[in-house]
C-alpha positions in Angstrom: 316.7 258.5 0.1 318.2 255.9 -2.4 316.3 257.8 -5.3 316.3 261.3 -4.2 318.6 262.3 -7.1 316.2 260.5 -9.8 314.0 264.0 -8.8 316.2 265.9 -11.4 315.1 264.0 -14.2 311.6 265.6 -14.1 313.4 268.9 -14.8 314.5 267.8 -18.6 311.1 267.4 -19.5 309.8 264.6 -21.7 311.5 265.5 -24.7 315.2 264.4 -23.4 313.3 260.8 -22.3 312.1 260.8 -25.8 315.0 261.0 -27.5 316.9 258.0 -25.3 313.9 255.9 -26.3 314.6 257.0 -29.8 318.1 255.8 -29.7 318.0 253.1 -28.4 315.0 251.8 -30.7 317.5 253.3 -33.2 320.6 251.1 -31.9 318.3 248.3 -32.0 316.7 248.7 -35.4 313.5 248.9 -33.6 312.2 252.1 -34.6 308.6 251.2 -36.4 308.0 249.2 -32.5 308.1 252.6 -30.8 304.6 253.8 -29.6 306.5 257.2 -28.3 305.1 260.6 -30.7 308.3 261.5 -33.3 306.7 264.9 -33.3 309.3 267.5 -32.4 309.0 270.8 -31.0 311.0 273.3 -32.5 309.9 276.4 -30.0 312.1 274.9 -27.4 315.5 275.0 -26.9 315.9 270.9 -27.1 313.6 270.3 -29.7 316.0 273.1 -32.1 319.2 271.7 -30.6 317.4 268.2 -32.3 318.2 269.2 -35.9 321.9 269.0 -35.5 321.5 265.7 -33.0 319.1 264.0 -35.1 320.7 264.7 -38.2 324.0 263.0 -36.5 322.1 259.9 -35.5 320.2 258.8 -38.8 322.7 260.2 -41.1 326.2 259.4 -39.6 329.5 260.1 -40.9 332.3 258.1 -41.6 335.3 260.6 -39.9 335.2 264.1 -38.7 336.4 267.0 -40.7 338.7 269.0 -37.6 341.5 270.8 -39.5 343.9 270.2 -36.5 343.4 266.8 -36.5 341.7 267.0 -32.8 338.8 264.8 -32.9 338.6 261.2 -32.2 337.9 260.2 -35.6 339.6 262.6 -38.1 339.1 262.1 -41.6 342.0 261.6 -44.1 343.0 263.8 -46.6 340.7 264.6 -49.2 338.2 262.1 -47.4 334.5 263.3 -47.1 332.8 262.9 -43.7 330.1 260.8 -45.4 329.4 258.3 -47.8 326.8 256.3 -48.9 328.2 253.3 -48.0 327.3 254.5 -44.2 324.3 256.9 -44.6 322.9 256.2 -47.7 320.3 254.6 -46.4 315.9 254.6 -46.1 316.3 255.6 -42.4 318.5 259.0 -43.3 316.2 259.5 -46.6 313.4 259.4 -44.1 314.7 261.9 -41.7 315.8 264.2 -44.5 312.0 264.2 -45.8 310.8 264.9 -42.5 312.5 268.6 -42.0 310.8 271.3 -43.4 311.6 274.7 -44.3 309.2 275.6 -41.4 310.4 273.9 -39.0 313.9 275.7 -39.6 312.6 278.8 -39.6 310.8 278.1 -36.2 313.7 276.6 -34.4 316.0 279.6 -35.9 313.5 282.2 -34.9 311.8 280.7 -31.7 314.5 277.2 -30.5 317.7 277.9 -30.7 317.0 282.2 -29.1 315.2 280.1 -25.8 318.8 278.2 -25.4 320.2 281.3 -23.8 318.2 280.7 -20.5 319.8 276.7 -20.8 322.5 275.6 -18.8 323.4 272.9 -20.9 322.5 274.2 -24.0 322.9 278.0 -23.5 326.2 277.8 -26.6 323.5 276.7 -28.7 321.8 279.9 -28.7 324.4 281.6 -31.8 322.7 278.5 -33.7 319.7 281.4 -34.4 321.9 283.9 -35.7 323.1 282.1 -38.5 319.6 282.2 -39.9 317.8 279.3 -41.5 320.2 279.5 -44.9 323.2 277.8 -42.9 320.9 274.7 -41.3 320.1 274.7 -45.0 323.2 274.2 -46.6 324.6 271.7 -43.9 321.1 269.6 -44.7 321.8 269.6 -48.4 325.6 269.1 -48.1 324.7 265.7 -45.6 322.1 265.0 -48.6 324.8 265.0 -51.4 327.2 263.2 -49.3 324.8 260.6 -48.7 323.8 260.7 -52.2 320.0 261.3 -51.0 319.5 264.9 -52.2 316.2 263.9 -54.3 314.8 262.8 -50.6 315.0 266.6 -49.0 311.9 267.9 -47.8 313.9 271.8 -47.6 313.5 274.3 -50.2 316.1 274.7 -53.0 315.3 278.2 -53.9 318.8 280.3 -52.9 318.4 284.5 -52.0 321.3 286.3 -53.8 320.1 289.3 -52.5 322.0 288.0 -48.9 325.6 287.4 -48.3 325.6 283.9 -48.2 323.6 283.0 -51.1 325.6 284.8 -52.8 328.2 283.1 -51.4 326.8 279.7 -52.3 327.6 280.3 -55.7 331.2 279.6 -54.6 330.4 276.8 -52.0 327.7 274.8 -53.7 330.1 274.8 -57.6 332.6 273.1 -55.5 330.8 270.3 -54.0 328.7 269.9 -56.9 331.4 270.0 -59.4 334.4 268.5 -57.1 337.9 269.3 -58.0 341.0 266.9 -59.1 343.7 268.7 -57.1 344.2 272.8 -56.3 345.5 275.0 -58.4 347.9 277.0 -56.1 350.8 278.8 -57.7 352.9 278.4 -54.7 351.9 274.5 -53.8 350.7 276.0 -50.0 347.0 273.9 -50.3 346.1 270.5 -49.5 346.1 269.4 -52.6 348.1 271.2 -55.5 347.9 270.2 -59.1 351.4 268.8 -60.7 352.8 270.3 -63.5 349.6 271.2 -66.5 347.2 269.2 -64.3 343.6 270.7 -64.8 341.4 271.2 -61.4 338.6 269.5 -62.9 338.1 266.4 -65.7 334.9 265.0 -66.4 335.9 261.5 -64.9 335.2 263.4 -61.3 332.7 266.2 -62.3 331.3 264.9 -65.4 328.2 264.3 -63.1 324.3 264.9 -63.9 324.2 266.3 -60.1 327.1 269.0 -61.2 325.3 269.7 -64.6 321.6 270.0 -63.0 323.8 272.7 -60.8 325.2 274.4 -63.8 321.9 274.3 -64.9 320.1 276.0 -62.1 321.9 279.2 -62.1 321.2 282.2 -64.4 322.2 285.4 -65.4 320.1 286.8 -63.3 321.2 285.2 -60.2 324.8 286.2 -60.9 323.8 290.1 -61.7 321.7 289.6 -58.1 324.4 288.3 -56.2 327.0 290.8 -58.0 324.6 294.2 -57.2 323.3 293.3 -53.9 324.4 290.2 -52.1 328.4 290.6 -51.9 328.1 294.5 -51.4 326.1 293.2 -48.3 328.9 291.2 -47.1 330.6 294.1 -45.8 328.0 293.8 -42.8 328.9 289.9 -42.1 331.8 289.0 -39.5 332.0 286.1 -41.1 332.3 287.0 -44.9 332.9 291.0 -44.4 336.2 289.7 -47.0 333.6 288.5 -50.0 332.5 292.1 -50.5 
């Protein structure tokens, strides 16, 4: 009678038990005592849901990035969520090596798609139908935030034959080559250059990480992203306007 409602905890399986043991070792800074398995099981709906959780817990942020300014701790302007002051650290570089480009396709294919029979996670389902390139990107922006980009396990190859990698080549020049201010002719951004200002000066994106980007991309990718992966763009909800 006193324990009757303790039943419902063998309906969320081992995997939610093993994650509160996590934590807490976490918290504790007791991690390497824990005899639990770290092994995670991106088929189910939990172990999927893990890459966003995880990622929170061993790489956390400094504020949150909510444009309305409706979280509980919003960033300031022009702050990043992350720093390596808070996340730079062996613990985050560890996780980051432990994610593989497998075990986003699985959880994107086989996880996140067995959400939509979850009560509590069924939201988490759309997770699968942003396809494995998105969990990339948010994995490799945490990485350069936390200035731990050589520890990522996940594949740096981009397709410009989609719409989002060829959309990258927008996104990823700006946070590897970070600008000064905006220039907007009619001051309406966050951040608007004064009077002759340039958008960029090497004393912010003189960097080795924005000239290995530079670096990285070729003709080729540009002619690939050009031909097929903005035309394709016109399919995407999302980006239908970078056609």
């Amino acid at each position: 009678t006193a324990l009757s409602s303790v039943a419902s905890y063998g309906s969320m399986g081992t995997f939610y038990l093993n994650q509160y043991y996590r934590s807490v070792a976490r918290e504790c800074e007791l991690s390497d005592r824990l005899a639990l398995s770290t092994d995670i099981d991106y088929t189910t709906c939990v172990g999927a849901y893990s890459l966003i959780t995880e990622l929170e817990a061993w790489c956390p942020r400094d504020c949150e990035d909510c444009e309305d300014g409706n979280c509980d701790n919003p960033c300031a302007d022009n702050q990043p969520e992350r720093t390596a002051a808070t996340c730079g650290t062996d613990e985050c570089g560890d996780y980051l090596a432990s994610v593989t480009d497998e075990d986003l396709s699985t959880a994107v294919e086989v996880g996140y798609p067995s959400c939509v029979n979850s009560t509590a996670l069924s939201s988490v389902a759309s997770y699968g139908s942003m396809g494995t390139f998105y969990l990339n990107q948010y994995y490799r922006s945490v990485a350069r935030e936390c200035e731990l980009s050589d520890r990522l396990a996940l594949s740096t190859d981009i397709d410009y034959t989609t719409c989002v990698g060829a959309y990258s080549l927008i996104t990823e020049l700006e946070a590897w080559c970070p600008r000064d201010c905006e220039d907007c002719e009619d001051g309406n951004c966050d951040n608007p250059c004064a009077d002759n200002q340039p958008e960029r000066t090497a004393a912010t994106c003189g960097t080795d990480e924005c000239g290995d980007y530079l670096a990285s991309v070729t003709d080729e990718d540009l002619s690939t992203a050009v031909e097929v992966g903005y035309p394709s763009c016109v399919n995407s909800t999302a980006l239908s306007s970078v056609a």
